[in-house]
Backbone as CSV, one residue per row, in Angstrom:
resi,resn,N_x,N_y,N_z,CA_x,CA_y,CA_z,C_x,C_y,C_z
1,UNK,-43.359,-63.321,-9.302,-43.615,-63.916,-7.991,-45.043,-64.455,-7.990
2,UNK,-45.030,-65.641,-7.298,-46.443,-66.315,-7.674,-46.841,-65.567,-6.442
3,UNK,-48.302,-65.913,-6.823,-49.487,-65.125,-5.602,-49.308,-65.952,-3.981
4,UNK,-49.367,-67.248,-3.668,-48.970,-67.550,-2.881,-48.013,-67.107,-1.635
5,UNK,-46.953,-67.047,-2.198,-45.303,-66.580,-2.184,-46.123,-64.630,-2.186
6,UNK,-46.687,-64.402,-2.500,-46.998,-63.073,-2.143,-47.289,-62.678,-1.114
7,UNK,-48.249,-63.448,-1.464,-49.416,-63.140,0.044,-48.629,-64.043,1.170
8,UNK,-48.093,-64.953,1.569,-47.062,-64.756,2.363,-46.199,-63.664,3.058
9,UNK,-45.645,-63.267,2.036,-44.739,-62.253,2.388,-45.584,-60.925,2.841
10,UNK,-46.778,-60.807,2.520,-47.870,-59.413,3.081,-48.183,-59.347,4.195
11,UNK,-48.493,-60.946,4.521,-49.152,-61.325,5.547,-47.797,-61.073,6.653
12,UNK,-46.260,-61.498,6.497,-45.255,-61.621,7.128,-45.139,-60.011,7.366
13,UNK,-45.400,-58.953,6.665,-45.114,-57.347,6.573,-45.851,-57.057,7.557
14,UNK,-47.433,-57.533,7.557,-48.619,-57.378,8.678,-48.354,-57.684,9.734
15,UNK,-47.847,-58.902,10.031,-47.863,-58.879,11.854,-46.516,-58.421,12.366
16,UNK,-45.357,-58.472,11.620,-43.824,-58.366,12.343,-44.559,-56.913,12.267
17,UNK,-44.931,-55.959,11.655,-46.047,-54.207,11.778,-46.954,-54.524,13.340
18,UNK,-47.269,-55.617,12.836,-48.120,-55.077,14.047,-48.131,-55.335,15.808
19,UNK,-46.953,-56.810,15.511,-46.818,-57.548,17.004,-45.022,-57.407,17.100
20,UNK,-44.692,-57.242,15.624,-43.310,-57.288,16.034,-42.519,-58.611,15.719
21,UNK,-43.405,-59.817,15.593,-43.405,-60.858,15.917,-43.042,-61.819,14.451
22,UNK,-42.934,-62.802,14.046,-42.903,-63.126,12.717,-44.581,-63.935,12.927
23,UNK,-45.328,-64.676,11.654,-46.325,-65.077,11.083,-46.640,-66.220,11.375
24,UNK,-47.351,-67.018,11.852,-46.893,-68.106,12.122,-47.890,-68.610,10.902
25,UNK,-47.289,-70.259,10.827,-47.820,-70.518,9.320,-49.414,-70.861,9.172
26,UNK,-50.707,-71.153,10.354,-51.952,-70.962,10.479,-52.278,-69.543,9.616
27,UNK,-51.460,-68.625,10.505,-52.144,-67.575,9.967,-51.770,-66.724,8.723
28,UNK,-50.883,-67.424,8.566,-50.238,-67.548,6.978,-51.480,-68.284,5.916
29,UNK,-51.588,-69.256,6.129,-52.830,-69.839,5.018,-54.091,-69.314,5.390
30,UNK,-55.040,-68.521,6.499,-56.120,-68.684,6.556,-55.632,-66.742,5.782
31,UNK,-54.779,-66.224,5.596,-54.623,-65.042,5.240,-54.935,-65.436,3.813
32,UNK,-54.322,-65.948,3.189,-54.004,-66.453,1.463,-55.542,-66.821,1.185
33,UNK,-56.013,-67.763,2.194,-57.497,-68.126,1.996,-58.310,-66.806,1.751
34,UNK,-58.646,-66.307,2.896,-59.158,-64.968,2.946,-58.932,-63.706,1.599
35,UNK,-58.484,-63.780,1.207,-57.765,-62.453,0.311,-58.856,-62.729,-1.311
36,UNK,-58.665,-64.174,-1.094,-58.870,-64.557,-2.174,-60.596,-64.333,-2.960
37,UNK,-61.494,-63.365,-2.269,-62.674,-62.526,-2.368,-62.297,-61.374,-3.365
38,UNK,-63.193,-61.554,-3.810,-62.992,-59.995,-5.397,-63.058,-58.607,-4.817
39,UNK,-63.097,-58.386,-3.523,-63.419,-57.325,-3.134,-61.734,-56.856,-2.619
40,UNK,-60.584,-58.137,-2.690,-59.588,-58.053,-2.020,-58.427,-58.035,-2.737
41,UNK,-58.986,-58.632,-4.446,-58.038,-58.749,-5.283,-57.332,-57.492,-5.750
42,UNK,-55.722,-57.279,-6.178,-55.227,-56.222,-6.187,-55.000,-55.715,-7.422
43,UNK,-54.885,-54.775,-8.128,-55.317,-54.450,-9.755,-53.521,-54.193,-9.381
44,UNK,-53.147,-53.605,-11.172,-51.595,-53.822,-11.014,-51.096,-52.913,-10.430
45,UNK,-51.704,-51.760,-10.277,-50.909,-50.468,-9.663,-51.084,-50.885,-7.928
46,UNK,-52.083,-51.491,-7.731,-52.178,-51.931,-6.103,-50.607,-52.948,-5.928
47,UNK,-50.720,-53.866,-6.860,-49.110,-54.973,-6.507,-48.552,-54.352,-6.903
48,UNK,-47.749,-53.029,-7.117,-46.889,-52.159,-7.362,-46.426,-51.436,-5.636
49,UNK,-47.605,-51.279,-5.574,-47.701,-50.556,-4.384,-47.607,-51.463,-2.881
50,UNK,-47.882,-52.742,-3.134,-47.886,-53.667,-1.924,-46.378,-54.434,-2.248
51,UNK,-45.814,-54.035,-3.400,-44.248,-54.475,-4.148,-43.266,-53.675,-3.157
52,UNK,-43.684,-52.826,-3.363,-42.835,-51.292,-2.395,-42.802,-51.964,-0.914
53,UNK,-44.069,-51.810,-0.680,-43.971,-52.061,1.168,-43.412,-53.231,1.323
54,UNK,-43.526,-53.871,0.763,-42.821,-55.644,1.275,-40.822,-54.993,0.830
55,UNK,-40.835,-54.269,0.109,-38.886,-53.895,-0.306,-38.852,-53.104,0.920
56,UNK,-39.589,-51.932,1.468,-39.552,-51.253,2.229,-40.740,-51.454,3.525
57,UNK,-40.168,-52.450,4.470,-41.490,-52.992,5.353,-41.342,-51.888,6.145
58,UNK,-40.457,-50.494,6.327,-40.398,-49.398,7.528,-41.445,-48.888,7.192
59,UNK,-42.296,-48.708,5.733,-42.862,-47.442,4.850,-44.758,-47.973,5.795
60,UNK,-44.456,-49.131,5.981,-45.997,-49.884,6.265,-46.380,-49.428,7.075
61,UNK,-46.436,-48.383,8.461,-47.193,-47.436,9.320,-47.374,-46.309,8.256
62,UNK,-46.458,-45.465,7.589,-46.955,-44.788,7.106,-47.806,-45.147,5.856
63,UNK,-47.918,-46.392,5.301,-48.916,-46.596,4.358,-50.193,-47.094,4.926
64,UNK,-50.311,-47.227,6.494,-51.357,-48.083,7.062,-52.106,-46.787,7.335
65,UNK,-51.457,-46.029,8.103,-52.047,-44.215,8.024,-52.860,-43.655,7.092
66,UNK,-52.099,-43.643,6.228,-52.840,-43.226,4.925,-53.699,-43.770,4.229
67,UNK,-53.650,-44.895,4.426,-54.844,-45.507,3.684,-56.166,-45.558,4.431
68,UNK,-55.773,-45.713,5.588,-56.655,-45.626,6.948,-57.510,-43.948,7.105
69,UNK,-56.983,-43.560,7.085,-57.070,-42.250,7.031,-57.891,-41.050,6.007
70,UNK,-57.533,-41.629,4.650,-57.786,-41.287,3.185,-58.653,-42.101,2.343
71,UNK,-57.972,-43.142,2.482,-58.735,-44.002,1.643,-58.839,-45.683,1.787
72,UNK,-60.048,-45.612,2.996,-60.224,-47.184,4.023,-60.527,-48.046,3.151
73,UNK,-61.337,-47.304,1.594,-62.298,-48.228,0.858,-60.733,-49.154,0.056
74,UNK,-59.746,-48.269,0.027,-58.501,-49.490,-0.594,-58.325,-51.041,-1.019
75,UNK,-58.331,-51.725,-2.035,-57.982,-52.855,-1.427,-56.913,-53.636,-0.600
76,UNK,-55.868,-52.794,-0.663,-54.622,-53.227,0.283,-54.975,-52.503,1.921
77,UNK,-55.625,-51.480,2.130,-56.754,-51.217,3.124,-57.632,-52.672,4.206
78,UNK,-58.090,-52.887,3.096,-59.368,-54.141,3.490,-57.924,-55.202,3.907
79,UNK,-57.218,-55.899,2.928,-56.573,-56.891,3.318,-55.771,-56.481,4.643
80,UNK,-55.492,-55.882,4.881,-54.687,-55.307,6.329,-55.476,-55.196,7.396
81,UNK,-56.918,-55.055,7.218,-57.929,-54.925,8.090,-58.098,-56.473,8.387
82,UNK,-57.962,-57.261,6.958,-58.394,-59.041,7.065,-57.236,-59.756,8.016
83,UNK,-55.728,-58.931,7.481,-54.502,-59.847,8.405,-54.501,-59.146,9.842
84,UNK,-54.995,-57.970,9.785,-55.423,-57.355,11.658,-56.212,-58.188,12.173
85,UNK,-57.480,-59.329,11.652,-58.298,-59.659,12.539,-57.809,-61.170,12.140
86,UNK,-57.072,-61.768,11.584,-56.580,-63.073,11.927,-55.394,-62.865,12.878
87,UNK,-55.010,-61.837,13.143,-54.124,-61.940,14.044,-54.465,-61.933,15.072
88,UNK,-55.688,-60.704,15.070,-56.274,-60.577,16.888,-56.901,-61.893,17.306
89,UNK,-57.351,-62.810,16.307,-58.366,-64.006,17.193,-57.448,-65.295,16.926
90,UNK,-56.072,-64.639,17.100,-55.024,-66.125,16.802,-54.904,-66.201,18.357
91,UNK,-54.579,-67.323,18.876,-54.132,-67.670,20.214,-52.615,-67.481,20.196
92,UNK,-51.803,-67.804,19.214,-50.575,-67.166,19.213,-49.644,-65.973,19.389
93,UNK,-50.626,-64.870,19.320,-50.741,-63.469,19.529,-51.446,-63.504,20.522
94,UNK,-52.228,-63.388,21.402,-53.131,-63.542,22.767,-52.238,-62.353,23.487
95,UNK,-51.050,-63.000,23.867,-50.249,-61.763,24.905,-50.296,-60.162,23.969
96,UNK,-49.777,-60.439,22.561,-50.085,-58.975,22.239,-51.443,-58.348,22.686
97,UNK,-52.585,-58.838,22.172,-53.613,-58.621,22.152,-54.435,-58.525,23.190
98,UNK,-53.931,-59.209,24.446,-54.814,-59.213,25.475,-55.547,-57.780,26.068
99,UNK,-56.735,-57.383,26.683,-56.722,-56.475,27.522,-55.228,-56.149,28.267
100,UNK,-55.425,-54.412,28.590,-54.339,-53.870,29.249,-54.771,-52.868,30.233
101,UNK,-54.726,-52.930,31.273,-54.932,-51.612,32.234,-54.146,-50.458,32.273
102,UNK,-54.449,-48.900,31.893,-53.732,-47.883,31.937,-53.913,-46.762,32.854
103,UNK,-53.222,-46.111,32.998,-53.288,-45.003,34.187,-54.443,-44.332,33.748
104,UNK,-55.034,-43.126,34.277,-55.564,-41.771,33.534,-54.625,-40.710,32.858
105,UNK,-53.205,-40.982,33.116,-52.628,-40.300,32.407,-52.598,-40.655,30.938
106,UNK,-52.506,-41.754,30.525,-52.852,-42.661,29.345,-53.559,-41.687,28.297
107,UNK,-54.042,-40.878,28.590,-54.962,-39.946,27.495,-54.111,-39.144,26.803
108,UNK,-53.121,-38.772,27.557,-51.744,-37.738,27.006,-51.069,-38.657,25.745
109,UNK,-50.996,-39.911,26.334,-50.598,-40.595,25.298,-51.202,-41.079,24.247
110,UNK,-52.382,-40.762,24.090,-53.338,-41.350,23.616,-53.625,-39.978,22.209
111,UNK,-53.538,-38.695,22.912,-53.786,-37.662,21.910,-52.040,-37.125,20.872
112,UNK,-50.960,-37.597,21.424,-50.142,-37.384,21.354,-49.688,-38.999,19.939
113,UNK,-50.292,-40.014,20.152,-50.333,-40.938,19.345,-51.401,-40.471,17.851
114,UNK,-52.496,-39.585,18.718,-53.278,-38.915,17.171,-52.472,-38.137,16.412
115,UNK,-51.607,-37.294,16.577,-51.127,-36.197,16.355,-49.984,-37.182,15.299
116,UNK,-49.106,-38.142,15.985,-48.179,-38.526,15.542,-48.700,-39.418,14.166
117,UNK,-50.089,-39.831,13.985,-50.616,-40.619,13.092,-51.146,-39.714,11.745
118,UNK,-51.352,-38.425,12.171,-52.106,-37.246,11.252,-50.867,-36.953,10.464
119,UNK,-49.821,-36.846,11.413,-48.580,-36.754,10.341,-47.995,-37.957,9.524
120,UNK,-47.869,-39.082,10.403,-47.868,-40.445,8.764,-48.673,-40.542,7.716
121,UNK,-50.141,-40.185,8.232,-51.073,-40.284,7.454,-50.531,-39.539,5.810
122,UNK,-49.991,-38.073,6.167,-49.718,-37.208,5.435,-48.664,-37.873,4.705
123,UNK,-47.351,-37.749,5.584,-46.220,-38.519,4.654,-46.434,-39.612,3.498
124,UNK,-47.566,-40.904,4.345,-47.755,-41.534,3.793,-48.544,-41.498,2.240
125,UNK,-49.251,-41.057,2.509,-50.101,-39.930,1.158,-48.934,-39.533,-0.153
126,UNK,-47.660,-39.196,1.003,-47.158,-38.936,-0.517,-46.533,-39.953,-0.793
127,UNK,-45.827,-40.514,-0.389,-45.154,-42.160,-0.669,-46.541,-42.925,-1.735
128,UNK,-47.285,-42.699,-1.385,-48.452,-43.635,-2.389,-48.431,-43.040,-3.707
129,UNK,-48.246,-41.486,-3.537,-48.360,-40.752,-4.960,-47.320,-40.966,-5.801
130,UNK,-46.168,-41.018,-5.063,-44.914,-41.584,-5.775,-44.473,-42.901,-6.247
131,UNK,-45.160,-44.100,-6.112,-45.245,-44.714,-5.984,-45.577,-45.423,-7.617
């Protein structure tokens, strides 16, 4: 699979993860653009591992956990951090992204979302080892 056609499909794993939504093709090329820094490039056991999540796009919270969590310095880490912030300053995403007003109850949900992330984190951890 050419790199192109890769990073496509990463970038497509990243936002339908994160908005639900499919990619639209702006933020499809300024992703491919972006990546393309030595700090972002993926050694072979990394495209092994970003091989998996694109066969299995369910596994991508629990690999976003874990890497987040364990090990931020990642390079499939950083690039997810790069397709998180072309997404947040896309105007196409805007409604995801906008400010939101929440109750004070909101905190219940808020510690109850930590709890639920400490455990992907974990799962995810092992999915990487197996991997």
């Amino acid at each position: 699979m050419d790199e192109i056609s890769l990073s496509r499909q990463e970038m497509g794993i990243y936002c339908k993860y994160l908005t639900g939504l499919d990619a639209d093709e702006q933020c499809l090329l300024l992703f491919y653009r972006a990546i393309q820094h030595e700090e972002t490039v993926l050694n072979d056991a990394e495209i092994k591992k970003l091989q998996f999540i694109i066969r299995n796009p369910g596994s991508m919270g629990l690999i976003d956990s874990a890497l987040g969590m364990f090990n931020p310095e990642h390079a499939l880490r950083k690039r997810m951090v790069i397709a998180f912030a072309i997404l947040e300053t896309s105007p196409v995403y805007y409604e995801f992204f906008k400010p939101k007003t929440f109750s004070r109850g909101h905190i219940f949900t808020l510690f109850a979302k930590g709890i639920q992330e400490a455990f992907q984190a974990i799962a995810g951890s092992i999915i990487l080892i197996l991997i």
